[in-house]
Structure formats: C-alpha cells, structure tokens
C-alpha positions as CSV (number, residue, x, y, z in Angstrom):
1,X,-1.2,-7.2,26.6
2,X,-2.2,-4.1,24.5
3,X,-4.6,-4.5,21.9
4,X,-3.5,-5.9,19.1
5,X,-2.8,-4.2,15.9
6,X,-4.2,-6.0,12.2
7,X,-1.7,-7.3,9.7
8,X,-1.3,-5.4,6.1
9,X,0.4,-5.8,2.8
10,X,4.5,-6.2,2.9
11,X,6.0,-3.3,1.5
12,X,9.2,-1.7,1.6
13,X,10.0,1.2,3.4
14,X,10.5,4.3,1.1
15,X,13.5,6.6,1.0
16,X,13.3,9.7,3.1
17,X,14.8,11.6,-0.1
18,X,11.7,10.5,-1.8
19,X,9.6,13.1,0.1
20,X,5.4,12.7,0.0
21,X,3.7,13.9,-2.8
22,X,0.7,16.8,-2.8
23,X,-3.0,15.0,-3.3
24,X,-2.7,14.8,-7.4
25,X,0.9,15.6,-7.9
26,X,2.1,13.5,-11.0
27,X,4.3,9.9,-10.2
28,X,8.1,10.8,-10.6
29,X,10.1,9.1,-12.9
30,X,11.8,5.9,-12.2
31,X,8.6,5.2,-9.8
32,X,6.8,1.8,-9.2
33,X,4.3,1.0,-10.7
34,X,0.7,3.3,-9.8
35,X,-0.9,-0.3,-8.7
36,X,1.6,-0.5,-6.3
37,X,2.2,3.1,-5.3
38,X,-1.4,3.4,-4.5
39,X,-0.9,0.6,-1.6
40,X,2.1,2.7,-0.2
41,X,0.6,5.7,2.0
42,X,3.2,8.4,3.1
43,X,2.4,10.2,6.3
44,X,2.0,14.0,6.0
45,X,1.8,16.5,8.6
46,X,-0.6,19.4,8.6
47,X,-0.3,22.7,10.6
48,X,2.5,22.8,12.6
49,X,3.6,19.1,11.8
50,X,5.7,18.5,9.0
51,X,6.3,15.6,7.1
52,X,10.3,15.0,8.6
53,X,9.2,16.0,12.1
54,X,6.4,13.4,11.8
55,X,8.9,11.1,10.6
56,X,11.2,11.5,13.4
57,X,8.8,11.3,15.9
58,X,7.6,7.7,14.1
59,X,11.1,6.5,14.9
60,X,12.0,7.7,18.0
61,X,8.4,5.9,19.3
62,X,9.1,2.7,17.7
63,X,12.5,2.5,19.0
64,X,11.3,3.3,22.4
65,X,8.3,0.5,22.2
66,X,10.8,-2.1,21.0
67,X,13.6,-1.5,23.9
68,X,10.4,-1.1,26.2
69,X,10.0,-4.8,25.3
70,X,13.5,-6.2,25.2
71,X,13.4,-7.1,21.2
72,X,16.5,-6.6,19.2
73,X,15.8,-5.4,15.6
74,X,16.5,-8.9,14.8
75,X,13.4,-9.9,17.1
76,X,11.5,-7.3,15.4
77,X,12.4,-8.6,12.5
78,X,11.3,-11.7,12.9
79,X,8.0,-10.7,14.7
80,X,6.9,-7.8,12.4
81,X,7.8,-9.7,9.0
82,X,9.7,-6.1,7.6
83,X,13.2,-6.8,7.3
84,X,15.9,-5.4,9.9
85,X,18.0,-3.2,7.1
86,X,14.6,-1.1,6.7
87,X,13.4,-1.2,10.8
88,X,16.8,0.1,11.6
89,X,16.0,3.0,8.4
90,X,12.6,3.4,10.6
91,X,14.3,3.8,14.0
92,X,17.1,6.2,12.8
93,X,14.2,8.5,10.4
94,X,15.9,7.6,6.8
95,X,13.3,6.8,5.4
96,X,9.4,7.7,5.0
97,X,7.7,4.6,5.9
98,X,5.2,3.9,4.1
99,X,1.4,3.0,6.0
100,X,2.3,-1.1,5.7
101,X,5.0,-0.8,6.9
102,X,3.8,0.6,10.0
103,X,1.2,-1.7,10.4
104,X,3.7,-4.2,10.4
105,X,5.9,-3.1,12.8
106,X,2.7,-2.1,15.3
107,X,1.8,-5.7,15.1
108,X,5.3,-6.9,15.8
109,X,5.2,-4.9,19.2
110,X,1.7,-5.7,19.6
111,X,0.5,-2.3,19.8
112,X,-2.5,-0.1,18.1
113,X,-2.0,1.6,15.0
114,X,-2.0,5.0,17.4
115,X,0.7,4.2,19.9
116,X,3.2,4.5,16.9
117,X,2.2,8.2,16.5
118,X,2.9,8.8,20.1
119,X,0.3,8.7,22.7
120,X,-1.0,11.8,24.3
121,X,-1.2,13.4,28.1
122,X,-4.4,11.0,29.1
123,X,-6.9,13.5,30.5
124,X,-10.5,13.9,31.3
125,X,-11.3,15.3,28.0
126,X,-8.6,15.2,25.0
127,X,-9.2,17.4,22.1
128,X,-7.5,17.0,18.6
129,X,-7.1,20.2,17.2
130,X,-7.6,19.9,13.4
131,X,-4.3,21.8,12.3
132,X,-2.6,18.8,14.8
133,X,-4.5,15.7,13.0
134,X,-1.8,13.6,11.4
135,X,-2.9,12.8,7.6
136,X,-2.0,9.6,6.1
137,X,-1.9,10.1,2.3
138,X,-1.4,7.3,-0.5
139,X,1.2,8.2,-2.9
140,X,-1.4,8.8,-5.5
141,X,-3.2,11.1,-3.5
142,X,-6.6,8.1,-4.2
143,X,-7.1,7.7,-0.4
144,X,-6.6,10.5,2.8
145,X,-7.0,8.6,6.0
146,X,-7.1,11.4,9.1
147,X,-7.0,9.7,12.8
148,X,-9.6,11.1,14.3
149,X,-9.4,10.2,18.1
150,X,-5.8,11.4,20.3
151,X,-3.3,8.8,20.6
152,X,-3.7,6.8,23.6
153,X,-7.0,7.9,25.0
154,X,-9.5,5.4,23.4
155,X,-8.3,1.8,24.5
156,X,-8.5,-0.5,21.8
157,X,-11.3,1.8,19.7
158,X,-9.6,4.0,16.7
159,X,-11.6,6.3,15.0
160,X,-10.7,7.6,11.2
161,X,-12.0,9.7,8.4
162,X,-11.5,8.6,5.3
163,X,-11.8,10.1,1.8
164,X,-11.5,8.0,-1.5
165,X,-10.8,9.5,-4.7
166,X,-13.5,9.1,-7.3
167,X,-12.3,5.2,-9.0
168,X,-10.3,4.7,-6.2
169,X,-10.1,1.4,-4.1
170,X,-7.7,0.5,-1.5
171,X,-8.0,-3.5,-0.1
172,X,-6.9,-4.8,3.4
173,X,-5.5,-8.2,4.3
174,X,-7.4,-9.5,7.4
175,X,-6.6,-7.9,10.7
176,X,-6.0,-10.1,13.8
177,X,-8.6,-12.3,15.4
178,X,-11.4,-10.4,16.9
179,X,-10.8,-7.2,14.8
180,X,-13.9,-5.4,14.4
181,X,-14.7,-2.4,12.2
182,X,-17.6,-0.4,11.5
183,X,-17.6,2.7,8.6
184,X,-20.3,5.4,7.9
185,X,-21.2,6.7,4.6
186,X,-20.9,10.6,5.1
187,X,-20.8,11.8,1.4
188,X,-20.9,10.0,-2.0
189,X,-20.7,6.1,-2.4
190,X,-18.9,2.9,-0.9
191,X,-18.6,-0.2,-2.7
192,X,-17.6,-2.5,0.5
193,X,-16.0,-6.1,0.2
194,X,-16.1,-8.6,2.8
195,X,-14.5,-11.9,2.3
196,X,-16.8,-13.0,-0.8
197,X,-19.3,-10.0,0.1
198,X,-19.9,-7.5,-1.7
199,X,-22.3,-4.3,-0.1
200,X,-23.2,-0.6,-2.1
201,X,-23.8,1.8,0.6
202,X,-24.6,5.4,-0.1
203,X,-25.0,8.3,2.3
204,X,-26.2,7.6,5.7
205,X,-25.2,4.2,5.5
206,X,-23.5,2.0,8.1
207,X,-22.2,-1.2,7.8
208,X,-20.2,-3.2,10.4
209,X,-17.9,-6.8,10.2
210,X,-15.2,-8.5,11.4
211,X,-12.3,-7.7,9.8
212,X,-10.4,-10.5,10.3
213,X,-11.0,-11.3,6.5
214,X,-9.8,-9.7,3.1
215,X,-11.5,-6.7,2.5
216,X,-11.7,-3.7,0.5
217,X,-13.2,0.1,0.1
218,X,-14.2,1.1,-3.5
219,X,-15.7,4.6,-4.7
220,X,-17.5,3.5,-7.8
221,X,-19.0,7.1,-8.4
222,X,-17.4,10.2,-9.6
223,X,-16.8,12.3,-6.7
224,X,-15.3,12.0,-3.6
225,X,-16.9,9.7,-0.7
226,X,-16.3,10.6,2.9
227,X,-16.6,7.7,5.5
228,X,-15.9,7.0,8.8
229,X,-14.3,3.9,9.5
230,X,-13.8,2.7,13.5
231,X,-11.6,0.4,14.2
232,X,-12.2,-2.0,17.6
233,X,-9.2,-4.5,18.5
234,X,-9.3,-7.6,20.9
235,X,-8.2,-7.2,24.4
C-alpha cells in the first residue's frame, strides 16, 4: 500500500470563480470569516504554472487515482469524509480546492500529499526548478508552504519550506499512525505545539515528533520565520 497520507481540518472546497488571492491582498466581501480563511490554503502556481492549470492538473490526477482504485465518488466519499457534490467539483476543475480538502481526498486514496500534484519521470537525479515549485498559499497570505522534493521521487519522505507571517499560527489535526515530522528553524522564531507541549525554537533549531497528535506552528515574533518541515509517512 502507498504511504499513507495524515488527516486535516474538513473544509469545503472553494469556488473556482473565487480565484487565490496575492500574499496580503485584503479579504473580499461576503468572505468567511479571517479565522477560518486562514485554515483554507489555495494553491498557486509560479513561473510557468498558473493557478487554473494547477487546478486542472489537481483534478485530472485525482480522478485518475480514484478509477486506478475502482472507488466511485460515492466510495470516495465515504473514505475521504469531503462530500461527493464537492469531489465531483474537484475531478471536473470547478473549483479551487482548498489545502484540507486535498488532504482529505489523499487520505481517502491512501496516497502522499505529492502524488495529488502529479508524480514526476523517476530518474537518477530529479531537480525542481524553482520557477516549477508549486506554492501552497493560505487565503490570508499568513502561511506559504513550497514542496520542496519532486513528486514521486522520495517514497514516503516529503520535504517543505515554510514561511509564517509574523502573528501567524496555522494548527494540524493528527496525521495517521506512524506519521513523523521533523522542522528546522532557518530564520526568525517557532512557537511549536505538541499534544500538551509546548517548544520556542529560534534559528538553528530542530525539533522532531510524531505527528500523530494535534499540533500547531506559531511565529510569535515580528518578522517572518522560515522553517523546514519534513514530513515521513508509515509504509
């Protein structure tokens, strides 16, 4: 079976007419709530990737993966937890999903976070060109997470940058059994939570856990932090 992906927040899927915003741009009207748009993260493309291809290519992978496996969107359904109105918005690229929804719907199929994205040409050495790193973005523009390792090519290890917002905190549900992470203080602060935890790690820092518990990533200081997180699933 392929690694197993962790479980995050429920959250609708958001639609595609409600494009991503810039890092900073102001809410727009009629919006939820900021506590709750900052748990929704919109994918955007950089370089040559666009926000709509990246879309499409979300969909067409995820429709692939689910027929690979025989599941009818009412399988899915029932496996991933997101209702099968929005998985059949996903499949047919009407919609932005938003990052838990994703995570979802990778742990339905039982899949990493990556193989959603598509999975790259598996060679001796892959290189991820920086103008083809796809961005993950809350709508808030509080937290950038950037995959940092091709799709496909590290089994069961994902690697990510990510960058907080000064104030900003963004919280995880537990992932699944035997999840292990480990994150690196490159610039500023973390405030990390684990469980009933709590750790202050500056620059230089590393701290690793299993993540098969609530936990969080807080920047208490005033400019951004930079950490990278690595993500190790159960195989």
């Amino acid at each position: 079976m392929a690694s197993r992906t962790p479980r995050r927040p429920a959250s609708e899927a958001v639609p595609a007419a409600s494009a991503p915003r810039p890092a900073g741009a102001e809410p727009e009207s009629g919006g939820r709530a900021s506590a709750d748009a900052a748990s929704e993260i919109a994918l955007l493309g950089e370089g040559d990737i666009g926000a709509a291809e990246l879309t499409r290519r979300l969909a067409d992978n995820i429709r692939t993966l689910r027929k690979a496996r025989g599941y009818s969107l009412d399988d899915m359904a029932r496996r991933s937890g997101v209702s099968r109105a929005s998985l059949s918005q996903v499949e047919t690229a009407k919609t932005n999903p938003t990052i838990a929804i994703l995570w979802k719907i990778a742990a339905g199929l039982e899949v990493p976070f990556s193989a959603l994205l598509g999975a790259d040409k598996t060679e001796r050495v892959s290189v991820l060109r920086r103008p083809d790193q796809r961005v993950l973005r809350s709508a808030d523009g509080q937290l950038e997470s950037r995959p940092l390792t091709p799709a496909g090519t590290l089994g069961g290890v994902e690697v990510y940058e990510l960058r907080l917002a000064p104030r900003a905190v963004h919280s995880s549900e537990p992932h699944a059994p035997g999840t292990g992470e480990s994150v690196t203080v490159l610039v500023g602060q973390l405030r990390l939570r684990v469980a009933e935890e709590v750790h202050d790690l500056s620059a230089g820092d590393t701290a690793s856990f299993a993540a098969d518990v609530p936990h969080s990533y807080e920047n208490p200081g005033r400019t951004h932090t930079l950490v990278h997180n690595v993500i190790v699933y159960q195989r």
